[in-house]
N, C-alpha and C positions, 0 to 999 in steps of 0.2 A: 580162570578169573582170580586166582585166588594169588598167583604168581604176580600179576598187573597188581593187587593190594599191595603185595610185599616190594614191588620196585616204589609206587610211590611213597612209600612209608620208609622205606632205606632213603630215599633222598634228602627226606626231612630230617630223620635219623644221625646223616652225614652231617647235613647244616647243625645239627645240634651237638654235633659231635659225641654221638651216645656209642657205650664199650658194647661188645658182642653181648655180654650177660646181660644187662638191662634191654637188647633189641630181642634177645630170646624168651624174657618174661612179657616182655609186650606183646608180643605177635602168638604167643602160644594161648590156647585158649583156655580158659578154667574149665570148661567141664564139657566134655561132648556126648550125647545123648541118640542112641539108635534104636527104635525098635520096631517090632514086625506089629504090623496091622493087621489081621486076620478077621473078618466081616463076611457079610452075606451078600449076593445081587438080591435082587427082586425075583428075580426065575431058582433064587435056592442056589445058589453058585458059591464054590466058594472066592472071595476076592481077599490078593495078598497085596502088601503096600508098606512101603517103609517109610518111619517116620524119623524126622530129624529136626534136633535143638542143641546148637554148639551156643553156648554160652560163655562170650569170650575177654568181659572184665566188670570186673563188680568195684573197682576203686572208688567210683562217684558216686554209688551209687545203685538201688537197684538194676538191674538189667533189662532191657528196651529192644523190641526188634518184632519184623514182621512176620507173620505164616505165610509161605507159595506154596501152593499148589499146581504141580507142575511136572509133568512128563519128566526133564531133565534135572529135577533136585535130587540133590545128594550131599555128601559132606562136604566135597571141596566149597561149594556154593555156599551152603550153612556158615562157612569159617568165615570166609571172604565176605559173606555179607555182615554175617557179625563186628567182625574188625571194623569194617568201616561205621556199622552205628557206633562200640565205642567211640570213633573221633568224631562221628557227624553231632551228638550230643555234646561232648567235649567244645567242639564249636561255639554252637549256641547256646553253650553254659549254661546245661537244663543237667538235675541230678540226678542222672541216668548211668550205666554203663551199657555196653552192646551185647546183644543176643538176636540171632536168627535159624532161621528153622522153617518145617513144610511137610510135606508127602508129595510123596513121585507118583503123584496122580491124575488126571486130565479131565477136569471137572464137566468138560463138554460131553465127555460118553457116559456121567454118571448122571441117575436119577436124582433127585432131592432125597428122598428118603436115603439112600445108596452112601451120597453125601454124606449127611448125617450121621450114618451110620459110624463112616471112616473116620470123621471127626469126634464124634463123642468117644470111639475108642481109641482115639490116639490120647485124650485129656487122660483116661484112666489110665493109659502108659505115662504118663510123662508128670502127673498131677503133685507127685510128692517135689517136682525141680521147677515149679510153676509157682506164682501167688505175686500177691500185691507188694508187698515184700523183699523181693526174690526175683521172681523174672516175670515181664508184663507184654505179652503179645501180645500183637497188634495185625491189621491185615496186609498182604501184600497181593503180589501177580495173583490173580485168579480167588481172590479171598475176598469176605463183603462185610458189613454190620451183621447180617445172616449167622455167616460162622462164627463173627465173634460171640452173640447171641446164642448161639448152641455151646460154646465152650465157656462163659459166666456160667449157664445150667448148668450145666453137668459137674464143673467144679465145686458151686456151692452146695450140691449134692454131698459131695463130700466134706466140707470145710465152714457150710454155714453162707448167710448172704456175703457175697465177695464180688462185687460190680465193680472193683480195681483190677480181679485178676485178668483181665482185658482192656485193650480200646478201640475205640473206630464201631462198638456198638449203635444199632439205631437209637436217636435222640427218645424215642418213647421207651427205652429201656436201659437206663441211666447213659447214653452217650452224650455228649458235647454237641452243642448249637456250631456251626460253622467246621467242624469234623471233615466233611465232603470233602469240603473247595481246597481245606488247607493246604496240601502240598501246594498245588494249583498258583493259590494265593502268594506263599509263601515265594515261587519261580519269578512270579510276576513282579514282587517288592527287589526282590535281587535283581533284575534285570534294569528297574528301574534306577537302582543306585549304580550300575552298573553305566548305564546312559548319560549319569548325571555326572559321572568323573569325567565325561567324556564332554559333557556340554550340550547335553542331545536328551530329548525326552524319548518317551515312547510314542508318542503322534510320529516322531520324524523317521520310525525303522518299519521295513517288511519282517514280517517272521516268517518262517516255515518249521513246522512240528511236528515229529514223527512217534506216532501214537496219540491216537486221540480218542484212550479212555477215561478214566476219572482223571487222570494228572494233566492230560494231554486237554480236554476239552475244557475242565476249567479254566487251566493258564489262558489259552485262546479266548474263552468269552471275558477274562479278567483285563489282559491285554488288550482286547478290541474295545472294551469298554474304554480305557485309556486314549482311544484313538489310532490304535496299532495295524498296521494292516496285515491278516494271518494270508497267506498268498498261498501258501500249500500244506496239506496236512495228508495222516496216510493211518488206514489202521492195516488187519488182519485181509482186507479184504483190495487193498491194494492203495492208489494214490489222489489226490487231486488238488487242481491247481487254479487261479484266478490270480491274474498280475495286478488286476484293479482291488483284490480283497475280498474275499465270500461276505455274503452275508450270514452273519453268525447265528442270529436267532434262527435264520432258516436253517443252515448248516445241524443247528443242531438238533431242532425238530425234526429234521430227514433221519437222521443217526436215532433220535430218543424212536421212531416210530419202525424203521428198518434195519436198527439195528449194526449197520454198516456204512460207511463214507459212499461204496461206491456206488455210480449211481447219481448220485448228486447232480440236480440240471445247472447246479448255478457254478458249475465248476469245469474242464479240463480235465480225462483219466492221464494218470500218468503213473510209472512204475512207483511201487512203494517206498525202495528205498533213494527214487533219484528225489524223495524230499528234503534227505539229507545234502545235495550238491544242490539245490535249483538257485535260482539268481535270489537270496534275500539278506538284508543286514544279519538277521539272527538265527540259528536254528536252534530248534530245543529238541534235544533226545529225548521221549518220554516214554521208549518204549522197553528194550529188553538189553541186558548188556553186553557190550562186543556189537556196536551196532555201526563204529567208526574205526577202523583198521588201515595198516597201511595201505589195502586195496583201495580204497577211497578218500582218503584223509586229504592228497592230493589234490581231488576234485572239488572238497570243500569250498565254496565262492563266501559264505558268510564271515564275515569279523570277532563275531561274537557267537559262543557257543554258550548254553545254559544248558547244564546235565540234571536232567527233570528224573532222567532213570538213574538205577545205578549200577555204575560203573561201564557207560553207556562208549568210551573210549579206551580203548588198546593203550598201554605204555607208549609204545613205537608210535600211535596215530598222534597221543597227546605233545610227545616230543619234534614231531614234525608240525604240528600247528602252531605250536607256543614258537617255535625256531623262525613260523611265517610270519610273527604277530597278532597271531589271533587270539582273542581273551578267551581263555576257557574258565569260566566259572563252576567250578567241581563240585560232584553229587554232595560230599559233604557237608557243604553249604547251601545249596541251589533248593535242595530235594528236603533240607530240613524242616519244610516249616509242617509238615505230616509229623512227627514227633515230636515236634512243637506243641500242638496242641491236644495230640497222646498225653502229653504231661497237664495240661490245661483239663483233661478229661482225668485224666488218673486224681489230679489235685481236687477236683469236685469231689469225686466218688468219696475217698476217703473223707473229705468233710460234712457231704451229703449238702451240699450245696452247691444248685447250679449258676453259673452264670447269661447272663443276655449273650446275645450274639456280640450285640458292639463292644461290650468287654473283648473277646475271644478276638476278633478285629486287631483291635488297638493294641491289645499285649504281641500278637503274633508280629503284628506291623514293626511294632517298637524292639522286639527282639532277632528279628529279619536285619532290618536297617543296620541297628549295633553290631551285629554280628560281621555281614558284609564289608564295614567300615573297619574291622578290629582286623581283619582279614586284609583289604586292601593298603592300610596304613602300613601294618606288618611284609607285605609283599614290596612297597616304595621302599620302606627304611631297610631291609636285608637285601634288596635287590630279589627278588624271589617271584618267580609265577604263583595265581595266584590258589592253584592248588598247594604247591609246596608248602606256601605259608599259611592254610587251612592245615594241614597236615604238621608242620612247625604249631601251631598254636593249640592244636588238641592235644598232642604229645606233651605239651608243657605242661597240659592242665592237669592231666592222668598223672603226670609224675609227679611233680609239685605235691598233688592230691594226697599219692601213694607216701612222699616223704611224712605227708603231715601225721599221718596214722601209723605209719611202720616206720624202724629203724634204718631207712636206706636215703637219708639225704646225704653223705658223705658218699653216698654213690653215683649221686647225680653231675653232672659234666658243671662245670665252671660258671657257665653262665646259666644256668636254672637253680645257681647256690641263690 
């Protein structure tokens, strides 16, 4: 994954014409973080588990990014996700920089207590390269309000009340009203402006969505509420489909009560991942990344893709779809508005003032829209797809930034003088 960051970030690199030295301080990360986990099961077991926090640029900003939980994290993952919160903040011009991080753990064979356990001692490892400050996780794959809630404790165990050194906490423990939905939200306002360069609302497109957990099921109820028809969706548990459109409130009272898509009377089983090729205008990856590769890119029927996950597309797939015409609206923009409103939460905490929901709405809405528009103006006027030019216009922001504080604008290319 982490090799697919580094093609799309040379592309931009190129358009901007930046020297080898400046592409090796960008992409190299400030600080990367390893350590062993060592906890107990429930039966007196000992259980081992590696934790990881690459922390990959502080220019803007404190540092921003999620915990996974997950059988396959590890470094390369940590960097590669990192990277792209740098530019995906960068983007939406929130004062952040990027940091990601996890344990290579598989939250479905651990107890709660078990859980907690891993977590509260991974905060004691990593506690002095964490804080409000400094670096601010958030949750990702397999991570909840829960764990954010166990890692505030345990921190300001050490360091005193500290309800910023996290976000994505439950709203009765200083998290943010509208927190849930936001990526969700966030997919569905991009899509929209997306539709409307086009002349076309969201009444008039099918979608199909693959993954339909928290990012996955809000966009779909945000979307339908719009008038969208969701035609197929797919989680863990396989696919399903309806050409005429599910019903969503059902759809998702089946899912909130079984846990699973499949099953669903108001639907069609169908394979998981053929929700990604099925007949609809849009599809939205929301689920794990590497999920569109040259093996399937081909088969892609939608026009427009929205990357809900990240890094939900291969180099090779991205460059054979952009090559057919199809809009790919990239994670760094698409996926932003979860960080979006991370900072909406972090900006409470530190004031100790909450906001209503409709605020959280309306700023997320207003910083969605500007963003997708600064991004698709920049991709008309360079001639640029419109990841390129997400990836052109976070690079600008990081540098520009980095000139203004350090002595290196004489190092910057011509046209970012």
């Amino acid at each position: 994954m982490l090799e697919t960051t580094n093609k799309f970030f040379d592309r931009a690199a190129d358009h901007l014409e930046l020297n080898d030295r400046l592409r090796t301080i960008l992409t190299t990360p400030r600080r990367v973080v390893r350590v062993e986990i060592v906890t107990e099961s429930d039966d007196g077991e000992l259980l081992h588990h590696l934790g990881y926090r690459v922390q990959h640029n502080s220019t803007r900003g404190p540092m921003k990014g999620g915990l996974r939980f997950h059988p396959d994290m590890d470094e390369d993952h940590a960097a590669s996700l990192a990277s792209l919160m740098t530019w995906k903040t960068a983007v939406v011009d929130i004062p952040y920089g990027g940091a990601k991080g996890g344990i290579n753990c598989d939250p479905s064979k651990l107890s709660e207590s078990e859980l907690n356990r891993i977590t509260v001692r991974f905060v004691e490892l990593i506690k002095e390269v964490i804080g409000p400050t400094i670096d601010i996780p958030a949750p990702d794959v397999n991570t909840n309000s829960q764990i954010m809630a166990w890692i505030m404790d345990e921190y300001s165990k050490y360091y005193g009340f500290s309800p910023a050194v996290v976000t994505g906490k439950p709203v009765d423990l200083f998290g943010s009203l509208g927190r849930d939905e936001a990526t969700g939200r966030g997919v569905m306002f991009v899509l929209e402006e997306c539709l409307a360069g086009e002349g076309r609302k969201i009444s008039d497109v099918r979608v199909a969505i693959q993954g339909f957990g928290n990012v996955g099921s809000h966009a779909a109820r945000l979307i339908a509420e719009q008038g969208g028809k969701i035609v197929a969706v797919s989680d863990i548990s396989g696919g399903i489909a309806n050409d005429q459109g599910f019903d969503l409130p059902a759809l998702l009272a089946y899912v909130a009560d079984n846990k699973v898509v499949e099953g669903f009377p108001g639907g069609e089983s169908i394979a998981g991942d053929a929700v990604l090729t099925y007949d609809a205008d849009v599809v939205i990856p929301a689920a794990l990344e590497e999920a569109i590769t040259v093996d399937n890119a081909d088969q892609i029927k939608a026009k427009i893709i929205i990357e809900a996950a990240n890094g939900p597309l291969t180099a090779q797939a991205h460059e054979m779809l952009v090559a057919r015409g199809v809009t790919v609206v990239p994670d760094i923009l698409a996926n932003a508005g979860g960080v979006t409103v991370s900072y909406f939460e972090w900006t409470q905490n530190i004031q100790q003032f909450r906001w209503e929901e409709s605020r959280v709405v309306t700023e997320l809405e207003r910083i969605m829209r500007r963003s997708y528009q600064d991004v698709a103006k920049l991709a008309v006027d360079d001639g640029l797809d419109l990841r390129t030019a997400a990836f052109v216009l976070a690079i600008s922001r990081v540098l520009k930034a980095a000139a203004s504080r350090q002595s290196v604008g004489k190092h910057l290319p011509a046209k970012l003088r």
